[in-house]
Backbone as numpy.savetxt, mean C-alpha at the origin, in Angstrom:
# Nx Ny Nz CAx CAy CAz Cx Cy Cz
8.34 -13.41 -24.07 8.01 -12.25 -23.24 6.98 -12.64 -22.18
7.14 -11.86 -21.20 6.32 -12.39 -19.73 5.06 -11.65 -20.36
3.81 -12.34 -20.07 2.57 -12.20 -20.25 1.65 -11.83 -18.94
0.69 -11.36 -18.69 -0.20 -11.17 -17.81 -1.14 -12.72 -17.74
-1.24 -13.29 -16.54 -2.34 -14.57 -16.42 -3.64 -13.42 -16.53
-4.04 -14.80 -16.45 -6.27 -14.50 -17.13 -6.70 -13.73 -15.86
-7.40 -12.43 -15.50 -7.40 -12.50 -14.62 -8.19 -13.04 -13.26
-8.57 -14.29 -13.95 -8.96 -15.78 -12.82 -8.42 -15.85 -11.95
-7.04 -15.89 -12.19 -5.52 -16.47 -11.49 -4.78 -15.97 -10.58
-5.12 -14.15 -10.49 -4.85 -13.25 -9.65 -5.87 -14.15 -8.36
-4.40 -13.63 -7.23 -5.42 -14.08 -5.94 -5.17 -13.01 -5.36
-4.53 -12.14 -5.07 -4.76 -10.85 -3.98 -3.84 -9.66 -5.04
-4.71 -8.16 -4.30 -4.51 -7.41 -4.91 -3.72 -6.51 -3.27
-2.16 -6.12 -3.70 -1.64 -5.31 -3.11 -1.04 -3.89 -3.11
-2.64 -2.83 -2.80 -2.45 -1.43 -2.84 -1.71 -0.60 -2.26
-0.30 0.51 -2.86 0.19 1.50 -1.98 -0.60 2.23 -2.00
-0.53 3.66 -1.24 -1.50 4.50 -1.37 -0.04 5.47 -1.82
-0.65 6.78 -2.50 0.08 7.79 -2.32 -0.90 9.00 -3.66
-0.12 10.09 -3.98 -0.35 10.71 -5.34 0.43 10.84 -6.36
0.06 10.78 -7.19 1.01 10.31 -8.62 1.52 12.10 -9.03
2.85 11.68 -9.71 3.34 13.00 -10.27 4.68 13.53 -9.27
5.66 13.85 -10.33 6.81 14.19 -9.38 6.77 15.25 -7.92
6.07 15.83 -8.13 5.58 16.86 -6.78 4.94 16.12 -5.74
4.54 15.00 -5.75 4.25 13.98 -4.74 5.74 13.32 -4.41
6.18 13.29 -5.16 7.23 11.59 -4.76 7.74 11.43 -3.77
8.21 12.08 -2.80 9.01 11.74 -1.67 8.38 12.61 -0.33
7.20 12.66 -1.39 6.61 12.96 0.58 5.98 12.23 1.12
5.52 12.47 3.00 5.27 11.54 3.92 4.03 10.66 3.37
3.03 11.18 2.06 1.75 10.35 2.10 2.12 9.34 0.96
3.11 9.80 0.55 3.67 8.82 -0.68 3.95 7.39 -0.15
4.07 7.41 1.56 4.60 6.05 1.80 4.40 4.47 1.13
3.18 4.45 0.98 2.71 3.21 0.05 3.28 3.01 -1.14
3.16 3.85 -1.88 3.40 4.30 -3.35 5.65 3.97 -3.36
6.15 4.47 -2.24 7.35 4.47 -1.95 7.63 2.62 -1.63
6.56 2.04 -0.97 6.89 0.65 -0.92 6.70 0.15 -1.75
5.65 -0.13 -2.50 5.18 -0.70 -4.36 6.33 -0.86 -4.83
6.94 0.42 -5.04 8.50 0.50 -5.97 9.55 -0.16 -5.26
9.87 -0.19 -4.08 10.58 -1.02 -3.60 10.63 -2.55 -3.97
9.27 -2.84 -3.90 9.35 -4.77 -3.78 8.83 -4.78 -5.37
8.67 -4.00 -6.66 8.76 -3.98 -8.03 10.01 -4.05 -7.87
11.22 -3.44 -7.31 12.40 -3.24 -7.64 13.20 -4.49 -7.49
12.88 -5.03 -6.05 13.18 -6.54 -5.27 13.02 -7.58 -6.14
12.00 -7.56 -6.48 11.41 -8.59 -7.61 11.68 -8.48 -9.31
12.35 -7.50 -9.60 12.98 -7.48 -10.48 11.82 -7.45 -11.58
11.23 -6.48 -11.15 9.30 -6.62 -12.00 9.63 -5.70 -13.55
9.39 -5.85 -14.98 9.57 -4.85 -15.38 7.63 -4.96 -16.79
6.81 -5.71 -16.09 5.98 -6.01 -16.68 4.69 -4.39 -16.27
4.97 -3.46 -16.31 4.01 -2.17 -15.41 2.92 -2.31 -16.82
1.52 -2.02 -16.41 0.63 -1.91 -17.22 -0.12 -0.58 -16.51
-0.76 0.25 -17.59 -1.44 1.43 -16.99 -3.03 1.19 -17.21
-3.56 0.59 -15.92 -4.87 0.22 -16.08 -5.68 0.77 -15.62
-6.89 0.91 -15.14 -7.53 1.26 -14.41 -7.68 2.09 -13.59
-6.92 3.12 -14.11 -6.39 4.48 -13.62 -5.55 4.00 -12.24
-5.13 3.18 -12.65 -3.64 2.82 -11.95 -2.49 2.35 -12.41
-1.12 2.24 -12.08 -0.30 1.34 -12.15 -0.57 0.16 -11.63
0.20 -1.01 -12.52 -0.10 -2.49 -12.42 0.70 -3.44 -12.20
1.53 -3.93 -11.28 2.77 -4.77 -12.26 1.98 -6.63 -11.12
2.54 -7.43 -11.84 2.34 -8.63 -11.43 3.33 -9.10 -10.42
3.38 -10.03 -9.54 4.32 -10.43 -9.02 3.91 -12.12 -8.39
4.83 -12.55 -7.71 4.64 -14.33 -7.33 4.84 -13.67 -6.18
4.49 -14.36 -5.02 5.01 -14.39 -3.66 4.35 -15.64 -3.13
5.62 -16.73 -3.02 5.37 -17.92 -2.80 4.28 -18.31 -3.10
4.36 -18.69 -5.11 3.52 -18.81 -5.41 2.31 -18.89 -5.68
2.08 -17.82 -5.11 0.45 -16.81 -5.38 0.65 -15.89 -5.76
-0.22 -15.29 -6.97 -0.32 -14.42 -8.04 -0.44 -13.42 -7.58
0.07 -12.03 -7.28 -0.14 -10.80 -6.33 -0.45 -9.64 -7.81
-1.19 -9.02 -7.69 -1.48 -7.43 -8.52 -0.61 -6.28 -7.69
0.27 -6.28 -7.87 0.99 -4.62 -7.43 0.29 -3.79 -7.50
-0.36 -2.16 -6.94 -0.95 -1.09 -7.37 -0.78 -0.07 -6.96
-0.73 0.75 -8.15 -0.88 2.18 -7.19 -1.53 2.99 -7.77
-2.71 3.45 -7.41 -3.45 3.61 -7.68 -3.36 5.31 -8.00
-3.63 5.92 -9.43 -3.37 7.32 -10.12 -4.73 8.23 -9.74
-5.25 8.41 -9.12 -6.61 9.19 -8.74 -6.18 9.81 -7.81
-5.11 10.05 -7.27 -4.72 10.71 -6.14 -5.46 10.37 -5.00
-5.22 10.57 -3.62 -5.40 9.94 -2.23 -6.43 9.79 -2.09
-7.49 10.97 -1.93 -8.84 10.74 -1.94 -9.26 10.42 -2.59
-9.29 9.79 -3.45 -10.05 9.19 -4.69 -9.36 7.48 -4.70
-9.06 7.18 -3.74 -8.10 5.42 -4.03 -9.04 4.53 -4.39
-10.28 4.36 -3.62 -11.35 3.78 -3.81 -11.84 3.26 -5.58
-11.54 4.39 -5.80 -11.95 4.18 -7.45 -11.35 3.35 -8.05
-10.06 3.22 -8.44 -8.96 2.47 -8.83 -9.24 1.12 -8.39
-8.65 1.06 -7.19 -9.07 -0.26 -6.57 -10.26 -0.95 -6.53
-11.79 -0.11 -6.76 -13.03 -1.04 -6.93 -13.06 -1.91 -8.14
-12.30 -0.75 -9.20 -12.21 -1.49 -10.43 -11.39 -2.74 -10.56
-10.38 -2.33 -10.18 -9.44 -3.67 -10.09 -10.12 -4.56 -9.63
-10.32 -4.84 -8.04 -11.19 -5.62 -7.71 -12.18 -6.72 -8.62
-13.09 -5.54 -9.30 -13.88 -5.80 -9.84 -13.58 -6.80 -10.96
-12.68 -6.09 -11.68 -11.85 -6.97 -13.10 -11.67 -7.93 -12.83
-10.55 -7.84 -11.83 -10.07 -9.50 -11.80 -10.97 -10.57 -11.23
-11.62 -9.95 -10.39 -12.92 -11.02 -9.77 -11.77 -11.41 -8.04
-10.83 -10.46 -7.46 -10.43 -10.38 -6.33 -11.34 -10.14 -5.51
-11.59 -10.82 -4.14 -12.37 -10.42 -3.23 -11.58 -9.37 -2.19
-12.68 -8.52 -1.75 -12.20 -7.66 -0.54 -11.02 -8.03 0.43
-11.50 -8.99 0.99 -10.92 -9.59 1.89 -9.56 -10.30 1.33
-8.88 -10.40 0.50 -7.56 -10.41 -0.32 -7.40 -9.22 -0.89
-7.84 -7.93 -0.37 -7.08 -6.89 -0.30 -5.94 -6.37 0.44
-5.06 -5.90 0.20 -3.71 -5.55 1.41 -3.12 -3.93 0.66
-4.41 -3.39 1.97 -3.61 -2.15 1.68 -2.33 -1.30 2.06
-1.48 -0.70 1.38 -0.18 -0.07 2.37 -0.67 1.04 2.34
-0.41 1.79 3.49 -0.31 3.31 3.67 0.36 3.62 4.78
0.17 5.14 4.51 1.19 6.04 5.72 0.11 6.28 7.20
1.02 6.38 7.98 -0.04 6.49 9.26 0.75 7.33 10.17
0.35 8.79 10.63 0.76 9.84 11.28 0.93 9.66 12.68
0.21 8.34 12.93 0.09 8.15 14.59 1.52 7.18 14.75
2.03 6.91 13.51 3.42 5.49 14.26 3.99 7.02 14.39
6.07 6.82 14.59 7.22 6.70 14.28 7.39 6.82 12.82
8.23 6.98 12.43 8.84 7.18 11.12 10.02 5.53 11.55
9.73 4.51 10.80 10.29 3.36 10.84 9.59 2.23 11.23
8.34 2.55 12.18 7.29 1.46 12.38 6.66 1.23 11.78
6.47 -0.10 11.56 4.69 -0.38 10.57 4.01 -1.38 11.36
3.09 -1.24 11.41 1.13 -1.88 12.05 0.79 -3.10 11.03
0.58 -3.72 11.22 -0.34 -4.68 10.54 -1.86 -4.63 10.94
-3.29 -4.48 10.51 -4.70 -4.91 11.27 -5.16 -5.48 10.00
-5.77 -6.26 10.31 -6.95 -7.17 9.78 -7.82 -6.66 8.84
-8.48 -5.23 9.99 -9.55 -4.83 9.43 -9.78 -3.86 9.97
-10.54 -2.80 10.26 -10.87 -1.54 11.41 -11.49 -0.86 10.43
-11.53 0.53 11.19 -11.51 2.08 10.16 -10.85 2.64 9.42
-11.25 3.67 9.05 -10.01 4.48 8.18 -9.48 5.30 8.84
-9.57 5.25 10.38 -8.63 6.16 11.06 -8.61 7.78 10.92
-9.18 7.91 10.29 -8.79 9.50 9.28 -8.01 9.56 8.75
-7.92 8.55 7.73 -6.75 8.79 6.60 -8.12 8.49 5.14
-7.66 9.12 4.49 -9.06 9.64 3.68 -8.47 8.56 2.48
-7.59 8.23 2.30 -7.39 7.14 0.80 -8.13 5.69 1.51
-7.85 5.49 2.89 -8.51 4.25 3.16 -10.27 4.58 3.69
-10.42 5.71 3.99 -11.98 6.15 3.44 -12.72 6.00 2.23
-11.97 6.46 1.86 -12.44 5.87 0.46 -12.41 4.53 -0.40
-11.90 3.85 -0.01 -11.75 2.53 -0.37 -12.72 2.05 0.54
-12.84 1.86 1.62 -13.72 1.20 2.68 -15.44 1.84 1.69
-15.58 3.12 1.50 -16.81 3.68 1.17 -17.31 3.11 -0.48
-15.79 2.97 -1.24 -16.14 2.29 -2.63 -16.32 0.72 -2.79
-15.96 0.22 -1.83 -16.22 -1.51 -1.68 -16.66 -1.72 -1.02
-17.33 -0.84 0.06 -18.45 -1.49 0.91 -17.61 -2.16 1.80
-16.31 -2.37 2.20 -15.88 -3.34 2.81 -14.54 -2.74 3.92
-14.82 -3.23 5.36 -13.43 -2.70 6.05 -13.04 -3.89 6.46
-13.39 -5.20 5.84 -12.17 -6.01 6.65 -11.11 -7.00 5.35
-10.47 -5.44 5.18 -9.44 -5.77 4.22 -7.79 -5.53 5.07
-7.02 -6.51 4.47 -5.77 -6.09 5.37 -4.92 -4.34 5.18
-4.54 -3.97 6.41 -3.72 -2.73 6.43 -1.90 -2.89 6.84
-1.77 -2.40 5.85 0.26 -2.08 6.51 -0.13 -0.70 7.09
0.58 -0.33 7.10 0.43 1.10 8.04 1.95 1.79 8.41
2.28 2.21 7.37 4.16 2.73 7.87 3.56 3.94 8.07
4.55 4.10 9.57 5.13 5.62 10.50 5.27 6.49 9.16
4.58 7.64 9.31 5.17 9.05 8.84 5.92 9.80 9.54
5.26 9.60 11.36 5.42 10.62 12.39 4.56 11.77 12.55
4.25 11.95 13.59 3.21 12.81 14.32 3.33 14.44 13.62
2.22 14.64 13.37 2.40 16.23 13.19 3.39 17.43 14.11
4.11 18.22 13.66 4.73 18.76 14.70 3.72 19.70 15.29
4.00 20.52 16.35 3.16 21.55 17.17 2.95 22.74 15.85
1.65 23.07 15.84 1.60 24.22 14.85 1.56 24.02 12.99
1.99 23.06 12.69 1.59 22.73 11.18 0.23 22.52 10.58
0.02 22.88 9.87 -1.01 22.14 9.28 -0.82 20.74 8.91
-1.87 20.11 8.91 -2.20 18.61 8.56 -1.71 18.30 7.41
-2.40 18.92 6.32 -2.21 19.01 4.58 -0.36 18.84 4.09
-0.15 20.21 5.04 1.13 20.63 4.62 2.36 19.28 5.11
1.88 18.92 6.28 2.53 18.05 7.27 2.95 16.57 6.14
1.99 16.12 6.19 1.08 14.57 4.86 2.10 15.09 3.73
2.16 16.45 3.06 3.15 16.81 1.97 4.16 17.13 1.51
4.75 16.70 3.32 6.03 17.69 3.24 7.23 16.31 3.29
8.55 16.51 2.64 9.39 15.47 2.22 9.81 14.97 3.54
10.64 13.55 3.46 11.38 13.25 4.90 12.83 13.60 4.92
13.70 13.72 6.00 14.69 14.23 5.77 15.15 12.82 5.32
16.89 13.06 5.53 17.93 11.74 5.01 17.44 10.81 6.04
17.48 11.35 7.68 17.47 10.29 8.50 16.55 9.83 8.19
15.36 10.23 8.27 14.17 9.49 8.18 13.90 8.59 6.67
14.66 8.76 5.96 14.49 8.02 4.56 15.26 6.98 5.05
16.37 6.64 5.63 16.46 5.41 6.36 15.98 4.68 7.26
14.60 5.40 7.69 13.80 4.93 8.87 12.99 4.22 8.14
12.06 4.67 7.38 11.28 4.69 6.40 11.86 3.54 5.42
12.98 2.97 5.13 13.49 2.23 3.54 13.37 0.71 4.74
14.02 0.92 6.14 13.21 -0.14 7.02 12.40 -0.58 7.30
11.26 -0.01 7.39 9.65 -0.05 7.26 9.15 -0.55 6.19
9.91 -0.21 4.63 9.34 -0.80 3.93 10.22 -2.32 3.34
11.46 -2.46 3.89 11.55 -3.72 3.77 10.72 -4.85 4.47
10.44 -4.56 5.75 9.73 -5.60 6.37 8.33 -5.57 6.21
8.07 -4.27 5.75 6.66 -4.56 4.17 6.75 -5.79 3.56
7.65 -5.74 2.91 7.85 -6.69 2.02 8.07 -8.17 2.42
8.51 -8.00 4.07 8.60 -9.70 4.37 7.52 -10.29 5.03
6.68 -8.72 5.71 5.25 -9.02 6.02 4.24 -10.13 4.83
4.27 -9.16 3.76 3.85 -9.70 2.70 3.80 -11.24 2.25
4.91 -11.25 2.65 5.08 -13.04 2.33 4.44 -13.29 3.22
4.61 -13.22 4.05 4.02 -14.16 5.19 2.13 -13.81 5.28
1.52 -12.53 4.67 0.37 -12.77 4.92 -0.22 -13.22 3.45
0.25 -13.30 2.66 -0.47 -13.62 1.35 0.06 -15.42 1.67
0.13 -15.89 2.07 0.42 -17.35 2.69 -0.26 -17.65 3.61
-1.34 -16.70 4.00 -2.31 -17.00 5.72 -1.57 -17.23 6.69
-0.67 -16.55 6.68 0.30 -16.31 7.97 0.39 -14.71 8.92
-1.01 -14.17 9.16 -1.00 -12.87 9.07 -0.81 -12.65 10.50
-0.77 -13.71 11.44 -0.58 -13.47 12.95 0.90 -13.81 13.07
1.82 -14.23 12.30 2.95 -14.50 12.28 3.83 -13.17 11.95
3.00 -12.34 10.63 3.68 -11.19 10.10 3.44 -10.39 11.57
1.75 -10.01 11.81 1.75 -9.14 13.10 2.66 -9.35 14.36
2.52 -10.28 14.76 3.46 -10.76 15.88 5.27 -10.30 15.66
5.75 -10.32 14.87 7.37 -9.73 14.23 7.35 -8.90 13.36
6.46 -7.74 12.66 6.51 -6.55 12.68 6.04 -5.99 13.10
4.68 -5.84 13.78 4.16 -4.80 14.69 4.97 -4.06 15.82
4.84 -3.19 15.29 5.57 -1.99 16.24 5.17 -1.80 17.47
């Protein structure tokens, strides 16, 4: 049976963002949480551990040890989850790679940055405020812009249609090829051919 390495051996920890529980699942803030499961699925992962008030699963990506996460504290609260992790394994900040949703793409684009703000997205507020640290990597998949007249809350909670779940299942494949290429120090290679 596949075992968990020591966690020495972990070299980067890769966070979706979203909120846990079927009344979350397929809406726009779930995006992170919607990629996790994707490249668990790709990778044929079936090792999930419930740690740290997160989900856990392990993965290789060209041979470096990756932590899958998604972190169960719900959005505003991501920080927590992830300090711990962090903390456990003895991962540094800066081999953090967070995914999340971002209201300012398209529904099908994703961003790569280095490092910045939290934009006003309050799960990467909170992570930046619980580690002390903003120069951790960001994915950033399109939700799409608020329409005229919605609320914000409601907007972040509300499901995507069909089209857009094919916009969106694009975005998060090249998540996933981003990935390779930046957990390899290839992160101007990923930006340069997925940045939107």
């Amino acid at each position: 049976m596949f075992k968990f390495l020591k966690k020495s051996q972990i070299e980067f920890v890769v966070a979706g963002l979203g909120n846990p529980g079927p009344k979350y699942e397929n809406t726009r803030h779930n995006a992170g949480f919607i990629a996790i499961d994707y490249i668990v699925k790709q990778k044929n992962i079936s090792n999930k551990k419930l740690k740290h008030r997160a989900e856990i699963f392990e993965a290789d990506f060209a041979g470096h040890r990756v932590l899958l996460v998604k972190p169960l504290t719900f959005m505003n609260l991501s920080g927590d989850a992830i300090e711990n992790i962090l903390n456990y394994y003895k991962v540094s900040a800066e081999n953090l790679i967070v995914i999340s949703d971002d209201i300012f793409l398209p529904v099908g684009n994703l961003r790569i940055r280095r490092k910045g703000s939290a934009g006003g997205h309050n799960g990467l507020k909170d992570i930046i405020f619980k580690t002390g640290c903003d120069t951790f990597v960001r994915i950033k998949l399109g939700i799409g812009e608020k329409p005229k007249g919605w609320d914000l809350a409601k907007w972040v909670l509300s499901n995507f249609s069909e089209k857009e779940k094919e916009e969106l299942n694009l975005a998060v494949k090249n998540t996933y090829k981003a990935l390779e290429l930046i957990v390899c120090k290839n992160i101007d290679a990923a930006m340069n051919k997925f940045n939107s």
